[in-house]
Backbone bond lengths (Angstrom), bond angles and torsions (degrees), N, CA, C in turn:
res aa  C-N    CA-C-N  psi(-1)  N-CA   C-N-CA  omega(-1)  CA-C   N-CA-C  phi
1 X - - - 1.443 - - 1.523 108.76 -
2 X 1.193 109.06 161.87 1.816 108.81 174.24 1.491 116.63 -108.52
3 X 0.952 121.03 146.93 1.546 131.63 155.26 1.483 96.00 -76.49
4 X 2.128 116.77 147.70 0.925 143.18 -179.85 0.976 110.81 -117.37
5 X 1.354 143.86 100.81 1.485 150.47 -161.79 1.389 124.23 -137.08
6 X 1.442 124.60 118.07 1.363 115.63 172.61 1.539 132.49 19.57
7 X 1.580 106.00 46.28 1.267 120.65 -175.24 1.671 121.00 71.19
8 X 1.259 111.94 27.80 1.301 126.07 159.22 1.811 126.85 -120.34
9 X 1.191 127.45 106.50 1.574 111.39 178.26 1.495 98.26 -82.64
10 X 1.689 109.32 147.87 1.414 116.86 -161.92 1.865 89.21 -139.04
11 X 1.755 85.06 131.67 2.084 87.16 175.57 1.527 92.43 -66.18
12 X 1.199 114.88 149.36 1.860 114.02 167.87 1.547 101.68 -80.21
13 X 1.783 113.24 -24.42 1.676 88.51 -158.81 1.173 102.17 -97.57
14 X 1.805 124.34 -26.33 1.559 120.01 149.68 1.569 133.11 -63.09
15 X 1.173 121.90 -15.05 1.721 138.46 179.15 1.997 83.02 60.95
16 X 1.142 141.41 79.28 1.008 140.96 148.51 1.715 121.08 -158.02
17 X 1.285 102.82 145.06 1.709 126.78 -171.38 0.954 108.91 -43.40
18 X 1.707 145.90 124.75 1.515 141.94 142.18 1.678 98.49 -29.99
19 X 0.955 107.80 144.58 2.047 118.09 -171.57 1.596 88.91 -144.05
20 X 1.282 95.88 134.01 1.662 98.84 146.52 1.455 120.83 -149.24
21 X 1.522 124.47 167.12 1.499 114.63 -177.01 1.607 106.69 -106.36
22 X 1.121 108.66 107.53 1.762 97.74 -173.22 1.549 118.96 -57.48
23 X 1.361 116.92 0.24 1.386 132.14 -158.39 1.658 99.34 -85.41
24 X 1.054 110.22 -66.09 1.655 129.09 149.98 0.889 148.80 -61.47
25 X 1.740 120.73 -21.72 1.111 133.60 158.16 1.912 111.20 102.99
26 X 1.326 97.65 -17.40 1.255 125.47 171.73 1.876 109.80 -27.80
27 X 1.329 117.68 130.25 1.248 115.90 155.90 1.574 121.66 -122.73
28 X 0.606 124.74 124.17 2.074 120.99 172.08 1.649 117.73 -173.12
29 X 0.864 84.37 176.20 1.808 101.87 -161.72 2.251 103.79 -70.93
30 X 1.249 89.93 119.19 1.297 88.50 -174.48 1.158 125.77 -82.59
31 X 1.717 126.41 144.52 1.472 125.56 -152.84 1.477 106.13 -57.21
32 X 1.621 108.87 -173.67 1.715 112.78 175.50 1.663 103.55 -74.09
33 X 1.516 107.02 -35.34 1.736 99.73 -167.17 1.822 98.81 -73.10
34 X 1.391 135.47 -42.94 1.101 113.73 -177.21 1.271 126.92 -92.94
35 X 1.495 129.37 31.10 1.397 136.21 -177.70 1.296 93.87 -68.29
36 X 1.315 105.08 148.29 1.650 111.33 154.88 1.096 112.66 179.09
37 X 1.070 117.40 137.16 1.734 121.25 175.38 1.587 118.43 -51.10
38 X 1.192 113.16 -37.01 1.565 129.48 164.96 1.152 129.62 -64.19
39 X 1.445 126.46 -17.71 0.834 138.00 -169.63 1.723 119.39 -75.29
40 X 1.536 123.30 121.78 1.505 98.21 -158.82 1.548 99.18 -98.64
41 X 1.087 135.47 12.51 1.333 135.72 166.13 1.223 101.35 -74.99
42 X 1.184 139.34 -35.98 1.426 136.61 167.73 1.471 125.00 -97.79
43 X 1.107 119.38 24.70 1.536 126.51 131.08 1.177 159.24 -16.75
44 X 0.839 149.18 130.68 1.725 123.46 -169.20 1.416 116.23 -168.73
45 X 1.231 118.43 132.94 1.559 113.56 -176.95 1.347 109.48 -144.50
46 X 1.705 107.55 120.92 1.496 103.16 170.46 1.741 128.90 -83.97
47 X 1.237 115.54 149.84 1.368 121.19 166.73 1.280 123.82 -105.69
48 X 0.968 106.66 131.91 1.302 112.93 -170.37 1.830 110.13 -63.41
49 X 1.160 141.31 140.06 1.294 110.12 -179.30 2.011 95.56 -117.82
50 X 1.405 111.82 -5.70 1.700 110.14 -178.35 1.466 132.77 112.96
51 X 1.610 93.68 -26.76 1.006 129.75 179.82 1.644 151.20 -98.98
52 X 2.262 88.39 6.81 1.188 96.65 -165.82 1.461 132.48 84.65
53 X 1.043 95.89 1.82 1.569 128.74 165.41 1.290 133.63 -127.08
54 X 1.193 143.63 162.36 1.586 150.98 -152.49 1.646 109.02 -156.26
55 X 0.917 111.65 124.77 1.879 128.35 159.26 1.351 106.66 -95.82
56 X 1.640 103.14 98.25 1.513 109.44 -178.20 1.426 94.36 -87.32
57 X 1.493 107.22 143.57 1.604 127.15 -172.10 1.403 113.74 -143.25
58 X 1.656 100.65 116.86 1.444 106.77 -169.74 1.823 93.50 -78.19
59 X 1.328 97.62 143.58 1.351 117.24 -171.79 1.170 128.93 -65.57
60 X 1.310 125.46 -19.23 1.560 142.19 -124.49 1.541 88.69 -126.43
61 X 1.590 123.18 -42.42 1.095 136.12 -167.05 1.843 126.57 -116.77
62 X 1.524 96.49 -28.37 1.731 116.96 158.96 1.562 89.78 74.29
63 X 1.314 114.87 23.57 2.039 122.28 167.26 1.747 90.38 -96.64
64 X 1.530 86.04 136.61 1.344 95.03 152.51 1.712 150.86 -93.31
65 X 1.509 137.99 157.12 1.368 123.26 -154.44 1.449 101.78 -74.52
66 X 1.109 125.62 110.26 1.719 122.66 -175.41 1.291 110.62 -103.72
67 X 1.438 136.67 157.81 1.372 143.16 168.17 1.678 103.65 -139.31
68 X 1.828 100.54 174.33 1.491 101.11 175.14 1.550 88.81 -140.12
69 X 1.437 84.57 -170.21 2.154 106.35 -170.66 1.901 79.36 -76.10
70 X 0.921 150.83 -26.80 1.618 153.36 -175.36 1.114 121.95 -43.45
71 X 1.995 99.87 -48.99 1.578 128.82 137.85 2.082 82.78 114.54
72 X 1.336 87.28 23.12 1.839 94.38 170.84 1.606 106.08 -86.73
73 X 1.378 110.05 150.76 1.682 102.74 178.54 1.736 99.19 -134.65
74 X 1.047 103.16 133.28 1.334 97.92 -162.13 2.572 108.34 -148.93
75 X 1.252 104.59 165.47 1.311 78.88 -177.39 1.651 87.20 -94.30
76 X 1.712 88.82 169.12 2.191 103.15 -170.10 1.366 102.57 -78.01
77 X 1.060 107.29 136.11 1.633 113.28 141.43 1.034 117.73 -9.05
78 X 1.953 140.57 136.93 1.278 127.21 123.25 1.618 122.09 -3.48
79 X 1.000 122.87 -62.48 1.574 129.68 -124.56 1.749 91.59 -122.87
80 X 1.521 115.77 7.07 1.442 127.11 163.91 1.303 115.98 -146.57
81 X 1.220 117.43 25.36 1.554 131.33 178.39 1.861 95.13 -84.75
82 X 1.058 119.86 104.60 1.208 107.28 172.19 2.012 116.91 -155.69
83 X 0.953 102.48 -175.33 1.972 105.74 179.59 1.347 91.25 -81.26
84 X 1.581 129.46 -55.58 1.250 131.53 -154.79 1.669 106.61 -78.26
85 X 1.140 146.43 -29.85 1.449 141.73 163.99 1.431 108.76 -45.03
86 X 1.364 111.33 119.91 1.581 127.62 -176.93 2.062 96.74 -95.87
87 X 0.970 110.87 8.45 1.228 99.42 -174.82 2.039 93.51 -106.00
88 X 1.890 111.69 -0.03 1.426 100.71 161.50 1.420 119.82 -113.83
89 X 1.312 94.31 29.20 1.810 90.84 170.61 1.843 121.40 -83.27
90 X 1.079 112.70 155.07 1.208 108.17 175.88 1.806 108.55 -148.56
91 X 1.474 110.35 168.83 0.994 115.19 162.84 1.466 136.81 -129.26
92 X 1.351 141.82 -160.51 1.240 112.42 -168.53 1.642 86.20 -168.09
93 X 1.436 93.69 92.21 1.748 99.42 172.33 1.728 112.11 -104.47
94 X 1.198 109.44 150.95 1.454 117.11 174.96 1.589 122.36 -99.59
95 X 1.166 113.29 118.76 1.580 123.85 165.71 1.047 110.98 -111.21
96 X 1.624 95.86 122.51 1.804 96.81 157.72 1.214 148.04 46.77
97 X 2.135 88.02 26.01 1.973 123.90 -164.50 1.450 103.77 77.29
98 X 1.043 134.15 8.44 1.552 124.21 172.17 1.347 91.23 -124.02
99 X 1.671 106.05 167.38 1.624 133.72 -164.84 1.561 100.98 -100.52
100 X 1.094 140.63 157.60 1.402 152.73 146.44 1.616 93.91 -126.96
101 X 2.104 107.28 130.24 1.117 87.04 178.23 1.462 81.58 -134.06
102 X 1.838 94.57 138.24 1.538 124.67 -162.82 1.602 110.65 -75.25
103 X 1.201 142.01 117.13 1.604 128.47 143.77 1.453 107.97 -67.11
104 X 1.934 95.31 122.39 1.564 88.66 -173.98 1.274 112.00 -84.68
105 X 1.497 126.39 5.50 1.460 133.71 -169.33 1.704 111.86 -72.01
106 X 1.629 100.25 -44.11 1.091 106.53 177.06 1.295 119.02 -116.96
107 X 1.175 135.01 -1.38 1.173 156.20 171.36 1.898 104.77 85.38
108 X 1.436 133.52 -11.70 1.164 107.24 179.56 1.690 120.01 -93.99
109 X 1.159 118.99 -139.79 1.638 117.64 -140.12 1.430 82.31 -131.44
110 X 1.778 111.71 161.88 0.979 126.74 -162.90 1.584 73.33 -106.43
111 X 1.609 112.62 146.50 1.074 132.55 -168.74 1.430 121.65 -141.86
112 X 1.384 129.49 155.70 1.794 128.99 -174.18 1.357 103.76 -141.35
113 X 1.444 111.40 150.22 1.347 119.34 159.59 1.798 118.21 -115.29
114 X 1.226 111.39 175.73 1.271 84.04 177.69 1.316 132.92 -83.31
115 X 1.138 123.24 -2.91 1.296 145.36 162.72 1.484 135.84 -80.57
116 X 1.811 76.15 32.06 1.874 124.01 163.30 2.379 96.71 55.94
117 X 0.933 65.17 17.15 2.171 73.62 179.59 1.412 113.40 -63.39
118 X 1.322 149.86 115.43 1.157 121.27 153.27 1.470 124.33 -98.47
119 X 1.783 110.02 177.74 1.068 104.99 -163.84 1.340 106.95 179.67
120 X 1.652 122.50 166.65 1.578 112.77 -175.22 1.541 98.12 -88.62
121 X 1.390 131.78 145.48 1.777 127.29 152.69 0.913 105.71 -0.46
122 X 1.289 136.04 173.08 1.148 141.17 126.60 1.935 102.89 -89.13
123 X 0.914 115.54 159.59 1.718 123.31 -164.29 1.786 103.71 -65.62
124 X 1.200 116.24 -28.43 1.792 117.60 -169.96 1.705 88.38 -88.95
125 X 1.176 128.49 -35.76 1.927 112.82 176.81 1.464 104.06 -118.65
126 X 1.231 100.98 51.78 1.835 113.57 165.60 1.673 117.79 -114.32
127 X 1.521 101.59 72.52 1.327 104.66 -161.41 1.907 98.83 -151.27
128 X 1.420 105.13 143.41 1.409 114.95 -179.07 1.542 115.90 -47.72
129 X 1.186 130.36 -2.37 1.368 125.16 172.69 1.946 118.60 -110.31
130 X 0.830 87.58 -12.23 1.385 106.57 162.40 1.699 109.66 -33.93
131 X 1.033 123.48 98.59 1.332 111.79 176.12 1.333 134.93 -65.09
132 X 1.707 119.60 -25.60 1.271 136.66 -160.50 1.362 88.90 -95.02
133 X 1.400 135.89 -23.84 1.664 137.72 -179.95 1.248 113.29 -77.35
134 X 1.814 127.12 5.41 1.311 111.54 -139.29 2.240 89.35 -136.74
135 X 1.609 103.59 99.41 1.256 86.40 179.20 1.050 99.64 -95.14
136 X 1.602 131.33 162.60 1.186 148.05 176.67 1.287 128.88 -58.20
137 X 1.556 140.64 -162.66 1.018 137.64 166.94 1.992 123.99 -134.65
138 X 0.835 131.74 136.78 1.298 113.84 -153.67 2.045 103.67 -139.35
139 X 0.988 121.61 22.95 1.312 140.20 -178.06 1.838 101.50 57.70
140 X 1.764 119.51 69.62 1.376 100.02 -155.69 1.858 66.72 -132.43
141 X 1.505 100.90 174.78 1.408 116.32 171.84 1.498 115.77 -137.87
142 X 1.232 128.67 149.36 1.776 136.31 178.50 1.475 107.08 -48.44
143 X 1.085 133.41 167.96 1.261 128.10 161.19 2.025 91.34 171.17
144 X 1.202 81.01 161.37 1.784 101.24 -166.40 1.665 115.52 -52.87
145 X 1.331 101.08 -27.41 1.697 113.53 177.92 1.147 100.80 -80.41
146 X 1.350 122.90 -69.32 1.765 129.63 -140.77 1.505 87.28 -129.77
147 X 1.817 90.83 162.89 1.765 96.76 178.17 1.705 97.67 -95.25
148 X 1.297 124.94 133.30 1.232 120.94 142.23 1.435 111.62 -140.65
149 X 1.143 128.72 -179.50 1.277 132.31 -155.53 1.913 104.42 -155.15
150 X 1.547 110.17 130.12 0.887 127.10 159.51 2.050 136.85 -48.73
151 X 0.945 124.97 51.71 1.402 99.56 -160.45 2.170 122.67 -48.38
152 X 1.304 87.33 123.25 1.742 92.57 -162.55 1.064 120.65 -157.35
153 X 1.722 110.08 -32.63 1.786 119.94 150.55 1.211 122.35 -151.49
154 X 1.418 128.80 157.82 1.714 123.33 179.21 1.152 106.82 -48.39
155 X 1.420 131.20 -54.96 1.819 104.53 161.83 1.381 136.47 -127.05
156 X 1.205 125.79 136.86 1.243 135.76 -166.29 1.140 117.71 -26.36
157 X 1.295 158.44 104.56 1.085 143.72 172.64 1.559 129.77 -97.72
158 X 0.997 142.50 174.71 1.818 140.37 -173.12 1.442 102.24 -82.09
159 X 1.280 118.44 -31.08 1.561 101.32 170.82 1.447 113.59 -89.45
160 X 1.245 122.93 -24.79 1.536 103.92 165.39 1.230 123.38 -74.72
161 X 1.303 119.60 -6.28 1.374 119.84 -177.49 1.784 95.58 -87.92
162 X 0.785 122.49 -54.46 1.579 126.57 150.46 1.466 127.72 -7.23
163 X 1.687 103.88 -49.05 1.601 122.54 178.94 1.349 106.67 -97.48
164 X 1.224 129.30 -6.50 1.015 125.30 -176.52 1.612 119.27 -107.89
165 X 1.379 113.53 -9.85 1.523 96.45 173.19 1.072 92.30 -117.53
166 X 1.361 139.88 98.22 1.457 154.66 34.85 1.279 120.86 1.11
167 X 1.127 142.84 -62.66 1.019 154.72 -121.60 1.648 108.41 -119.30
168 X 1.506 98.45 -5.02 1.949 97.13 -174.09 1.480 122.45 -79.01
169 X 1.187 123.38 136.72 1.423 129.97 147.92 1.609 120.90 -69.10
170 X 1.180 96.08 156.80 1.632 104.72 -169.25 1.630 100.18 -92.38
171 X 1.290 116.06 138.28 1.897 87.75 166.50 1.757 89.79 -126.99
172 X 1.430 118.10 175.50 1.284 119.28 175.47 1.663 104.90 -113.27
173 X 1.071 118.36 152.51 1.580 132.61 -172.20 1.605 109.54 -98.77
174 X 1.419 116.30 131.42 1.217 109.05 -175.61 2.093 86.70 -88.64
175 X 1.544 97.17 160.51 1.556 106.21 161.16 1.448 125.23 -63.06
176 X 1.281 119.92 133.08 1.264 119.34 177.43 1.680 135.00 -27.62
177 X 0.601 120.82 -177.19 1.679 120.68 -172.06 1.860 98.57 -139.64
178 X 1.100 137.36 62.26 1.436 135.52 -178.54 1.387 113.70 -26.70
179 X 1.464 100.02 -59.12 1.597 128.75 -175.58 1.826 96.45 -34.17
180 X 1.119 118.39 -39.17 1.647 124.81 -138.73 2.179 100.58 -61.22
181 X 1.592 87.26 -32.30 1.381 97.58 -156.70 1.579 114.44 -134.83
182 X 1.452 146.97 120.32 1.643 148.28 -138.39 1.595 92.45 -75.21
C-alpha cells in the first residue's frame, strides 16, 4: 500500500516515492539515493474526477498515471493525456491505515516489485493483504497541488475531500533538477 504525503505517494513496505521520467514515460519506485520529498519527478497530484475517482498527475510533467489490461502502468501520452480516458481513473481505498490505489478500468491495484518495477496485480495476488499493494498512511490530506489524503473512510469520497481541505498547509516547490534524469 502507499502512504500519501505532501505530494509524494510512498510504497509503505519499501518507504520510497512513486518516480517517473516524463522523458520515457516511465513509472516506478525511486531508488534509496534519489528519494526525496523535494524531488519533483516524484510528485503527484490528484484530481478529483466526481465520480469517486481521481486522475493522479505527476506534477513536473501535467501527464497523467495511465495503465492497460497488459497490467503495465505507465505516464500517458501527450496526445492521450486527457479527463475523458477511463484507462486514468483511479481510486483510493483504505486498509488497515494503508492506501490500495484502485485502476477502475480494470479493477486491480497498483503494484511493486522489488526491483523498484511498477505495475497493476496480476488478478491471483490482487487482494487486500498483499503487502506490496498497501501504501501507508501519514496524517496528510488531498488538495489541488499535492496528493494527501484524509484518513476517514475505506474510500475517499468528494465530500470528504470537501471536509478536508480546510485543513491544508501550503508547501513551496523547489525547481527541478534536469540533471537528475537522461
Amino acid at each position: 500500500m502507499y502512504i500519501l504525503s505532501s505530494g509524494n505517494i510512498v510504497h509503505d513496505k519499501v518507504g520510497v516515492n512513486l518516480d517517473a521520467n516524463p522523458r520515457t514515460y516511465e513509472v516506478y519506485l525511486s531508488s534509496v539515493s534519489n528519494n526525496s520529498q523535494g524531488n519533483p519527478y516524484q510528485r503527484w497530484t490528484a484530481r478529483d474526477m466526481g465520480d469517486d475517482t481521481y486522475r493522479i498527475i505527476h506534477t513536473f510533467s501535467n501527464l497523467a498515471l495511465d495503465a492497460n489490461y497488459d497490467r503495465k502502468v505507465y505516464l500517458s501520452s501527450l496526445e492521450n493525456n486527457g479527463e475523458n480516458n477511463p484507462y486514468q481513473r483511479w481510486r483510493f481505498v483504505l486498509i488497515s491505515g494503508t492506501y490500495r490505489i484502485i485502476h477502475k478500468q480494470t479493477g486491480l491495484a497498483l503494484d511493486a516489485n522489488a526491483d523498484c518495477k511498477v505495475y497493476l496485480s496480476a488478478p491471483e495476488h490482487n487482494n487486500a493483504n498483499n503487502p506490496y499493494q498497501q501504501r501507508g498512511h501519514r496524517a496528510s490530506l488531498l488538495r489541488s497541488n499535492a496528493i494527501t489524503i484524509a484518513k476517514t473512510s475505506s474510500i475517499l469520497t468528494s465530500d470528504k475531500l470537501r471536509e478536508a481541505r480546510s485543513d491544508i498547509r501550503v508547501e513551496n516547490d523547489r525547481l527541478p533538477d534536469q540533471s537528475m534524469y537522461p
